[in-house]
FISEFI-676390 format. One record per residue: residue number from 1; residue in three letters; x, y, z of N, C-alpha, C, O, CB in turn. Coordinates in pm, 1 decimal. Glycine has a CB too. Layout:
N
 seq type     n.xx     n.yy     n.zz    ca.xx    ca.yy    ca.zz     c.xx     c.yy     c.zz     o.xx     o.yy     o.zz    cb.xx    cb.yy    cb.zz
 NUM  ALA        X        Y        Z        X        Y        Z        X        Y        Z        X        Y        Z        X        Y        Z
...
This chain:
89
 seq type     n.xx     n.yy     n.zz    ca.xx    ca.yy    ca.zz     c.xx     c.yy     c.zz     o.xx     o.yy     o.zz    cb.xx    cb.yy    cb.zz
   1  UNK  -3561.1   5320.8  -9231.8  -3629.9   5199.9  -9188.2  -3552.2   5126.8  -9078.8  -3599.3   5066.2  -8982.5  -3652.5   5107.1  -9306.6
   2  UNK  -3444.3   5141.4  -9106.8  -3323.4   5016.3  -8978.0  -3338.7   5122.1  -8865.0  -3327.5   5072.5  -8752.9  -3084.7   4979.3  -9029.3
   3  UNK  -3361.3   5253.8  -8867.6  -3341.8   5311.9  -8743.5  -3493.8   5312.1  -8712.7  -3510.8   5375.8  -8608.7  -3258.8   5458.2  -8741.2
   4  UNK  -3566.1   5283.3  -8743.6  -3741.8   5226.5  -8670.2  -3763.2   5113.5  -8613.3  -3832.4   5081.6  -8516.5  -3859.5   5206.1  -8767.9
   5  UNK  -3703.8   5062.3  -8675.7  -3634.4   4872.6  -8635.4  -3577.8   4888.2  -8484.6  -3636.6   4868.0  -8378.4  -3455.1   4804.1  -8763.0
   6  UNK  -3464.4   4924.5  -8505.3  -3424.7   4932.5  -8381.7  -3448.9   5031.6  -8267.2  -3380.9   5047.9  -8165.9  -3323.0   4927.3  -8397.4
   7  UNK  -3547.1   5086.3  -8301.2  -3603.9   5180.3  -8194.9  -3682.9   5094.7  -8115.2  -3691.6   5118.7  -7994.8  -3690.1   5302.6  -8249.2
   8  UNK  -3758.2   4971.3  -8178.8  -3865.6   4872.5  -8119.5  -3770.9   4798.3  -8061.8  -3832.4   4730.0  -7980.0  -3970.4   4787.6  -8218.1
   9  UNK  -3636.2   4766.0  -8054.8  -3618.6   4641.5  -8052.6  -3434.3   4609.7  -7985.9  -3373.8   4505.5  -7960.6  -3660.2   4592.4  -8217.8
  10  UNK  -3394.9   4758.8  -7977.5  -3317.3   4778.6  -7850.5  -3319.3   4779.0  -7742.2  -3400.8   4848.9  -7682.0  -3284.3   4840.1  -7837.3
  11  UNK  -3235.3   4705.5  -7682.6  -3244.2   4667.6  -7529.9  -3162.9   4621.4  -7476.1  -3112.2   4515.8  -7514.0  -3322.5   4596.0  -7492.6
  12  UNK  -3109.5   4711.3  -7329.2  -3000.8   4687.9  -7197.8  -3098.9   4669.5  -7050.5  -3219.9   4683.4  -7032.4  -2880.1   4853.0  -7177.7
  13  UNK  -3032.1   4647.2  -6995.5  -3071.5   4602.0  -6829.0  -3161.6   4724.3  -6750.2  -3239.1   4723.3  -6654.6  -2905.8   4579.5  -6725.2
  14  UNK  -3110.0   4829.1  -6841.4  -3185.2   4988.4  -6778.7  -3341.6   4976.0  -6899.8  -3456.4   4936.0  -6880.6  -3035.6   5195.8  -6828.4
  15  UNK  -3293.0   5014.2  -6982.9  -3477.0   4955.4  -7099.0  -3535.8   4895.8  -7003.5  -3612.1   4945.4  -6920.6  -3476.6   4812.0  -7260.3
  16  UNK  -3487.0   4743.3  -7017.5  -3606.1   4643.3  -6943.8  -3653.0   4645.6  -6855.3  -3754.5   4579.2  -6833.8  -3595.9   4543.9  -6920.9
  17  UNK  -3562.7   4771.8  -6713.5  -3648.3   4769.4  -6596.2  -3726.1   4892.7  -6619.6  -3841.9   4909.6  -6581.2  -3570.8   4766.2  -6454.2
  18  UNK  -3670.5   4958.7  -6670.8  -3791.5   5116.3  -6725.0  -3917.6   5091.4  -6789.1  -4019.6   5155.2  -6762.8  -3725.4   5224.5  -6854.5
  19  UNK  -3907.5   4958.0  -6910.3  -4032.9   4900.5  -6948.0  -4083.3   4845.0  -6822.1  -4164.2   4924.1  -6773.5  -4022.5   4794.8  -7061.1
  20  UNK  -4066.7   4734.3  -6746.0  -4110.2   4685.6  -6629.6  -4161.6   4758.6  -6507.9  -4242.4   4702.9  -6433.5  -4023.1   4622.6  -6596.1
  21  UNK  -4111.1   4900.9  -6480.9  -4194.6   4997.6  -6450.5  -4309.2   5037.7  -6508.0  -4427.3   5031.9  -6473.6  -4140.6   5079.1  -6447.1
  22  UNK  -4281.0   5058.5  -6554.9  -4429.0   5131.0  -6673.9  -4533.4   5019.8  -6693.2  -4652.6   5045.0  -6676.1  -4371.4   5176.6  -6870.9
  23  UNK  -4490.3   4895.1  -6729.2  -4596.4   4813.9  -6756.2  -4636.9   4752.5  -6620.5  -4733.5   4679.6  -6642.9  -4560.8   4710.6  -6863.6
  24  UNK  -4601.8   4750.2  -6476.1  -4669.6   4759.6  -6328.9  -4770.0   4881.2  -6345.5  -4892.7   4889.3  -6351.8  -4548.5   4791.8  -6193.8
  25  UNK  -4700.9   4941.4  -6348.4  -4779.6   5098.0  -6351.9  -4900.9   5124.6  -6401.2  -4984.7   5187.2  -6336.4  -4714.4   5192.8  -6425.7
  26  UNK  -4924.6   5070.7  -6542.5  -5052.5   5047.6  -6600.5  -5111.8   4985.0  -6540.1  -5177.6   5082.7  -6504.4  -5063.7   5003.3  -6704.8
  27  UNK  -5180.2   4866.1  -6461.9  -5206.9   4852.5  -6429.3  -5302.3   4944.8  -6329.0  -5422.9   4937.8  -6352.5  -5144.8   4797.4  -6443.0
  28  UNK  -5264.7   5021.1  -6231.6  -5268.2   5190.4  -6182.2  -5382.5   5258.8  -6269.2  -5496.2   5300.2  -6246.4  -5102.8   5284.3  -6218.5
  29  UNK  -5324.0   5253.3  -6346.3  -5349.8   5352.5  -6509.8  -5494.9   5326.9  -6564.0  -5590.0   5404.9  -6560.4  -5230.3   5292.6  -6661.2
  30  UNK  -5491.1   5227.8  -6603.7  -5579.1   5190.4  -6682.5  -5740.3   5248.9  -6666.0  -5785.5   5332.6  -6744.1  -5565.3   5055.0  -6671.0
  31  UNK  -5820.1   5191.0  -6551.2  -5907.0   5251.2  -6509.5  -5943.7   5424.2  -6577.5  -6054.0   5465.6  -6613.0  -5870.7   5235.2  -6374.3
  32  UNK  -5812.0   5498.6  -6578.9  -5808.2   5656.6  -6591.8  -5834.3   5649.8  -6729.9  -5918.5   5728.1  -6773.8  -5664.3   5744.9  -6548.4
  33  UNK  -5774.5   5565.7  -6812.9  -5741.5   5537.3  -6939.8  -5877.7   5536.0  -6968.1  -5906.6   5638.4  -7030.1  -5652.8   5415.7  -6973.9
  34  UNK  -5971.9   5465.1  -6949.6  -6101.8   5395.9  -7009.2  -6203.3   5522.0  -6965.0  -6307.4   5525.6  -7030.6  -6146.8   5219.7  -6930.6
  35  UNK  -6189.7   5610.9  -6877.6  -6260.0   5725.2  -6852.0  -6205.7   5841.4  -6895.5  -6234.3   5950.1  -6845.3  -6283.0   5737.1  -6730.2
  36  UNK  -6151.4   5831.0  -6959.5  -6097.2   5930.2  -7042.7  -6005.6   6093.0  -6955.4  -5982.0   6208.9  -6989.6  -6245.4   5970.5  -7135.6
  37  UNK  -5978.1   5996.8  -6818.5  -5881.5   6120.4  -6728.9  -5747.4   6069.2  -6753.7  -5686.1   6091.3  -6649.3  -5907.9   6134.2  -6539.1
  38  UNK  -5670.1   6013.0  -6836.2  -5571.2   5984.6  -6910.2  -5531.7   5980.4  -7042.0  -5550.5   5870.3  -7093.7  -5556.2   5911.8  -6885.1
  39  UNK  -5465.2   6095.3  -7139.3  -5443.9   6114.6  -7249.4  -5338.9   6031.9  -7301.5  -5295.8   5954.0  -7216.5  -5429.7   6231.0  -7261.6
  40  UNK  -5287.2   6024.3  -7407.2  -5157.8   6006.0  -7479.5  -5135.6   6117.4  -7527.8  -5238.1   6181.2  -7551.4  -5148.5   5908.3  -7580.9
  41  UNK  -5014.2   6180.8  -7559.1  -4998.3   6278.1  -7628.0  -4938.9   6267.2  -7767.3  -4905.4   6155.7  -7807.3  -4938.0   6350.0  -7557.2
  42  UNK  -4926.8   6350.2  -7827.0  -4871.3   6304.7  -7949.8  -4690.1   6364.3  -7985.2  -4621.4   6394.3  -8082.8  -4989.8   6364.9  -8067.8
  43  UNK  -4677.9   6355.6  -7843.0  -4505.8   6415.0  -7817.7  -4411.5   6305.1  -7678.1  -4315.1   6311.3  -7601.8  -4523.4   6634.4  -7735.9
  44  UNK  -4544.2   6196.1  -7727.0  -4513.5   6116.8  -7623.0  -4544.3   6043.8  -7497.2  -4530.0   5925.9  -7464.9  -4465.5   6152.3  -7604.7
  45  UNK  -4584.5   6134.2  -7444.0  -4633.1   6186.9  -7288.4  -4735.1   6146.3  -7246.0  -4805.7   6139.9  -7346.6  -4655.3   6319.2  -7265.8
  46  UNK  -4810.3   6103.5  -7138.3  -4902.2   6115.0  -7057.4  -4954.1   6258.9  -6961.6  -4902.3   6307.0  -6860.8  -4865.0   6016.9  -6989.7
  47  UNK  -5090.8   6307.1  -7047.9  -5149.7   6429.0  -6953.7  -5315.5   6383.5  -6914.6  -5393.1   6305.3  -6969.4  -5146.3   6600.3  -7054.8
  48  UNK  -5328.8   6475.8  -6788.4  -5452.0   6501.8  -6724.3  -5579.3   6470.4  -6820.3  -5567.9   6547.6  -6915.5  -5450.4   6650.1  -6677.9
  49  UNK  -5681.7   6400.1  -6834.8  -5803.9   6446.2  -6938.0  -5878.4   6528.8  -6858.0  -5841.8   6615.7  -6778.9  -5904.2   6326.1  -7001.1
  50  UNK  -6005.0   6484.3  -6893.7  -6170.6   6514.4  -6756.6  -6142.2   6459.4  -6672.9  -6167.1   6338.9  -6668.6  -6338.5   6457.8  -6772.0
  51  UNK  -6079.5   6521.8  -6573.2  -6093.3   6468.6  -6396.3  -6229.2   6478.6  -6333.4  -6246.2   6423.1  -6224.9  -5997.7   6567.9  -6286.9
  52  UNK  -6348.9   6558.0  -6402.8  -6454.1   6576.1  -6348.8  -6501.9   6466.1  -6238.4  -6467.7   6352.8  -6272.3  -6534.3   6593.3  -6450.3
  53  UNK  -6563.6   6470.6  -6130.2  -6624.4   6329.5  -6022.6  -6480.2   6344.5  -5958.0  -6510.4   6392.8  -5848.9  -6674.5   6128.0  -6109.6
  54  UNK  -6300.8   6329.3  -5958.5  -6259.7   6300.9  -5882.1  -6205.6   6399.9  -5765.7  -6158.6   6508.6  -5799.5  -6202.2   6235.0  -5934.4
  55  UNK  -6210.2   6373.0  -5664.6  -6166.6   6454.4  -5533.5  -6048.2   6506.5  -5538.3  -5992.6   6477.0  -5644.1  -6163.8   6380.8  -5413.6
  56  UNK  -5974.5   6582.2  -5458.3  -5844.2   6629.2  -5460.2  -5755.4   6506.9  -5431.3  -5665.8   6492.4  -5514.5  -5824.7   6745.1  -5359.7
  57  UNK  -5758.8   6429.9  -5347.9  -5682.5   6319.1  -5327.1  -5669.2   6260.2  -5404.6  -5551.8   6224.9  -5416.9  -5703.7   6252.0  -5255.8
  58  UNK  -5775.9   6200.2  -5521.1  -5779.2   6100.3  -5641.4  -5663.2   6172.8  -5723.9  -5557.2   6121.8  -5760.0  -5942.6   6087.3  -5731.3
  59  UNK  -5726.7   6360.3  -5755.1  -5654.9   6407.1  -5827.8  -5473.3   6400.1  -5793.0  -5386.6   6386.0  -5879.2  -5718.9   6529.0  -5835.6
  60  UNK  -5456.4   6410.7  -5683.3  -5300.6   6434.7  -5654.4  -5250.3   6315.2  -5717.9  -5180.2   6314.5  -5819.1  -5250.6   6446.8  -5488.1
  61  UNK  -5298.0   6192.2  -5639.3  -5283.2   6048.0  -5691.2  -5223.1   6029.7  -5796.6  -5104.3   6009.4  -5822.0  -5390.3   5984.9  -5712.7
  62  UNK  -5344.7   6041.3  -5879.1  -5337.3   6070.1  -6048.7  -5184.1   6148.0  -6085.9  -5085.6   6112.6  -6150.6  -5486.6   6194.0  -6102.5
  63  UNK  -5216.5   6257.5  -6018.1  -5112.1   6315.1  -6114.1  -4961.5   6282.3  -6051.7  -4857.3   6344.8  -6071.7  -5136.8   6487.8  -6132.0
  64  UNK  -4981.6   6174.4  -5976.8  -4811.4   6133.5  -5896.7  -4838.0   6030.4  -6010.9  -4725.8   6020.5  -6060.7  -4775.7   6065.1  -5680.8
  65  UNK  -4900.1   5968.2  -6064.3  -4921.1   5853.3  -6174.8  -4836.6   5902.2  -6276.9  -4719.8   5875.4  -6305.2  -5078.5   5828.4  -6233.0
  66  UNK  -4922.2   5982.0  -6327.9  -4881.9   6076.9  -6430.7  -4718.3   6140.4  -6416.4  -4670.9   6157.7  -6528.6  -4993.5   6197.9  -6421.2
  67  UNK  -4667.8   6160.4  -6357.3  -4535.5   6200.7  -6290.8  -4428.4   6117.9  -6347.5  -4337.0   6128.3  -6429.4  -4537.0   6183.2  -6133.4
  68  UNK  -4505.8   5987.0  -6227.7  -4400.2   5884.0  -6254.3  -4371.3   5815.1  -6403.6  -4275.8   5752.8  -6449.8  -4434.7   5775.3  -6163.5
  69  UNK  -4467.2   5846.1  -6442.7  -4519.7   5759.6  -6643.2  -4394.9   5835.2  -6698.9  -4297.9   5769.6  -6736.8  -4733.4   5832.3  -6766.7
  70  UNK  -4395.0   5973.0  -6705.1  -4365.7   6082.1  -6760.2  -4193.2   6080.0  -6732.8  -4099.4   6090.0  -6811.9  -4459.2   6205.3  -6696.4
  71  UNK  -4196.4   6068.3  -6633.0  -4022.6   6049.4  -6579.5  -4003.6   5920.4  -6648.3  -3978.1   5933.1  -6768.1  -3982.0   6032.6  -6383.3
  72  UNK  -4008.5   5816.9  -6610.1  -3967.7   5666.0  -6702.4  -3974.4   5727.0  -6841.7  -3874.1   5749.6  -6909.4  -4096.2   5510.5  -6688.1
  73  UNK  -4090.1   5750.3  -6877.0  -4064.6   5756.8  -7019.7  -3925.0   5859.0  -7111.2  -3848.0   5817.5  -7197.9  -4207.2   5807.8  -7061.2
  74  UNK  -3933.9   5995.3  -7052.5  -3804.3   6040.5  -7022.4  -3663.8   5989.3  -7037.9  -3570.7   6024.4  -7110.3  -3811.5   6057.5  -6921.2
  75  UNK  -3680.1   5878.3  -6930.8  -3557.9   5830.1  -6876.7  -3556.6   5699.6  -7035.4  -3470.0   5677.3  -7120.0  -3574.9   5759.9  -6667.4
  76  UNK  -3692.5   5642.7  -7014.0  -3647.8   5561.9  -7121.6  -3609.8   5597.2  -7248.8  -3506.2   5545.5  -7290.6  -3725.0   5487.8  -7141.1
  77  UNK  -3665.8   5668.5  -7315.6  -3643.7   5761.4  -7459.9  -3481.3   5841.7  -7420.0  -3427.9   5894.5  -7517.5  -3808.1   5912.5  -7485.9
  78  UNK  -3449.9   5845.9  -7365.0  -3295.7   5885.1  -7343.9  -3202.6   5786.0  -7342.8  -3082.2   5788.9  -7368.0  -3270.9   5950.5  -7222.1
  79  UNK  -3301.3   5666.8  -7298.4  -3173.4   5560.4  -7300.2  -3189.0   5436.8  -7421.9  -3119.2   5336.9  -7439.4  -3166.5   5475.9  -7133.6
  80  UNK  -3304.6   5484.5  -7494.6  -3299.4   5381.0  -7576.9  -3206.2   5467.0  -7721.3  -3161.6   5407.9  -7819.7  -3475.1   5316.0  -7604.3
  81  UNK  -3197.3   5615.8  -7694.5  -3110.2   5693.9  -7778.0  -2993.6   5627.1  -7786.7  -2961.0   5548.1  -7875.2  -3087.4   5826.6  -7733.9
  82  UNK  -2918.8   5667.8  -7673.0  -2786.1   5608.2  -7583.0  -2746.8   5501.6  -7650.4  -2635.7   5487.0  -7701.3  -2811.3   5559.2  -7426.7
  83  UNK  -2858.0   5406.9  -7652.5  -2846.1   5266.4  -7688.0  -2798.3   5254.4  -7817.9  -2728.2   5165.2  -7865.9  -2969.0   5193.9  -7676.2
  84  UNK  -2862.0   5393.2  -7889.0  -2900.7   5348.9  -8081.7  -2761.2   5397.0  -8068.0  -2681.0   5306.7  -8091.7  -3048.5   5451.3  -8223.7
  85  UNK  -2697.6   5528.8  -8032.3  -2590.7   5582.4  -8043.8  -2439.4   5470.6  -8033.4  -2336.4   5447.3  -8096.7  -2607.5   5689.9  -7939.0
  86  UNK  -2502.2   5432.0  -7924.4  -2377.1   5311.2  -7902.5  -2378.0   5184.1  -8018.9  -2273.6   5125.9  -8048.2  -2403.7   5226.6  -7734.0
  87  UNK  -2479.2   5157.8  -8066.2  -2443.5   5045.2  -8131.0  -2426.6   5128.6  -8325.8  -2454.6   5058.0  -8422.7  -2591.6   4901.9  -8091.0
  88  UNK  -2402.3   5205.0  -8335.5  -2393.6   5240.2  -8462.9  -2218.7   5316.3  -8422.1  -2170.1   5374.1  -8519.2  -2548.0   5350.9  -8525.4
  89  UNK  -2155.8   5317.4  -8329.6  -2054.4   5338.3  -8322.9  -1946.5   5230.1  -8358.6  -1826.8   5257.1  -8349.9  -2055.0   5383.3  -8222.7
């Protein structure tokens, strides 16, 4: 339970701008979200849904979206580890 706790609720100067990415970003996102050309995964991740209707350009777009989500999140889930690691030392 304390290590679920602090999975929500750890936080350094790198977290908060990795959250602060991501939550600009949505913004971006969302639209894809509500048409169902943006998944959640259940390993984390952001993938492709039905792109059906969009052009190659939309699609590239998208998937530089998708890219960037995917890298932060990455980066963040590595550093909120980091984080747990350091403070139980």
């Amino acid at each position: 339970d304390a290590w679920a706790e602090d999975v929500t609720t750890v936080s350094n100067p790198t977290i908060r701008a990795l959250k602060q990415k991501m939550k600009s970003r949505y913004a971006q996102m969302k639209p894809f979200y509500q048409k169902g050309m943006l998944k959640e995964g259940n390993n984390g991740y952001v993938s492709m849904g039905n792109t059906g209707g969009l052009g190659l350009k939309d699609k590239r777009n998208l998937k530089s979206l998708i890219d960037a989500e995917n890298n932060d999140r990455r980066s963040l889930y590595a550093e909120v580890a980091k984080a747990l690691i350091s403070s139980t030392s």
